[in-house]
PLY file of the C-alpha trace (Angstrom):
ply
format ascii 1.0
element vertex 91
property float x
property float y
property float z
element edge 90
property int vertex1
property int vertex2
end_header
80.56 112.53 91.98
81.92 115.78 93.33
82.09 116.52 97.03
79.81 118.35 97.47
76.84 116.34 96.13
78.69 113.51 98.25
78.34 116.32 101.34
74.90 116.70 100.20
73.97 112.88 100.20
75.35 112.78 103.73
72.94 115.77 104.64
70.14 114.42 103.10
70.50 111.39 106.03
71.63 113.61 108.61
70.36 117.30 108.38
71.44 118.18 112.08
74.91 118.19 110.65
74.21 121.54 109.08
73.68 122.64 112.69
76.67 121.13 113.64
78.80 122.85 110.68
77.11 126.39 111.90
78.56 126.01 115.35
81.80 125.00 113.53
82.38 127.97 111.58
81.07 130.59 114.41
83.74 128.53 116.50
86.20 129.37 113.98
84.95 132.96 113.32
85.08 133.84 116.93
88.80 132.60 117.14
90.01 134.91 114.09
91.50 137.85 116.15
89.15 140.67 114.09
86.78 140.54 111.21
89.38 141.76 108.72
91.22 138.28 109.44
87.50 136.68 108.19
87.37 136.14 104.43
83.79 137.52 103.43
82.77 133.86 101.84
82.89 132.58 105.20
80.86 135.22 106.51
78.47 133.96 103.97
78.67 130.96 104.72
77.71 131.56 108.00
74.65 133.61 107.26
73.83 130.45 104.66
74.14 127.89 107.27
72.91 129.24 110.24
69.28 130.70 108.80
69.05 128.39 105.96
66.78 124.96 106.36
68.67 122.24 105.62
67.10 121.41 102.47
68.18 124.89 101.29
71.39 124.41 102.02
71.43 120.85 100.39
69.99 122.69 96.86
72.63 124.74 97.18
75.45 121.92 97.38
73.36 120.46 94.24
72.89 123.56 91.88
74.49 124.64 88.77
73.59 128.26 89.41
76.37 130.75 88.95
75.89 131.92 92.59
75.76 128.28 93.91
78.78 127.27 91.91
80.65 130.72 93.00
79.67 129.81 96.72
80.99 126.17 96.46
84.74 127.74 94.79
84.91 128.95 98.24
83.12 126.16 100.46
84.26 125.68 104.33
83.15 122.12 104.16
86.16 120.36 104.36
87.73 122.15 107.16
84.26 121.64 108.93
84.01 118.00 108.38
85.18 115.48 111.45
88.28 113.92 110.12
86.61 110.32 109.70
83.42 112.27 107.22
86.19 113.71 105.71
88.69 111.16 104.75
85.25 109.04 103.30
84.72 111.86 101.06
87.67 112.48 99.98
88.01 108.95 98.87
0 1
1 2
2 3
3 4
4 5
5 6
6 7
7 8
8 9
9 10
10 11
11 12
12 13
13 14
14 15
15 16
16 17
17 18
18 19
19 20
20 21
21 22
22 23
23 24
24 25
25 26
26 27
27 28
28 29
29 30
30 31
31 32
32 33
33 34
34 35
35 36
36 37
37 38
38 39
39 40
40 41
41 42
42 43
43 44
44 45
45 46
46 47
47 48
48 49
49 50
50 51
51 52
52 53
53 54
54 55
55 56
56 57
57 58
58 59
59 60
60 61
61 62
62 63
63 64
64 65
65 66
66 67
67 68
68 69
69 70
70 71
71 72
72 73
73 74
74 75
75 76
76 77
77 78
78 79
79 80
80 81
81 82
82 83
83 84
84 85
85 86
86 87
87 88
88 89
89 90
């Protein structure tokens, strides 16, 4: 199983962690020093996760679409994850 279907098994028992990666990534967007230093995936991203239900966002992790797939190629999961979610995944 890839990780992102793992990610979205994880959401599926938890969907307050989407919240949780929102805050994340605007954490990390507010850091970069100007918005040319933001790649526009994670911009997306953003948008995705902040105005997206949670079972939207856990369709997404799931589809074969081209646009879900394309989104996924460039996925800020990992670097969202607490280290301890992560390293499970990974495995």
């Amino acid at each position: 199983m890839d990780l992102h279907r793992r990610i979205a098994l994880v959401l599926r028992k938890e969907p307050g962690l989407v919240r949780d990666f929102a805050e994340r990534l605007r954490s990390k967007l507010a850091v970069a020093r100007s918005a040319a230093v933001v790649r526009d995936n994670e911009w997306e991203w953003y948008i995705i996760l902040t105005l997206w239900s949670p079972e939207q966002v856990i369709r997404l992790l799931e589809d074969s679409s081209e646009q879900a797939v394309r989104l996924r190629q460039n996925s800020p999961f990992v670097s969202l994850l607490p280290a301890p979610l992560a390293y499970r995944l990974i495995e």
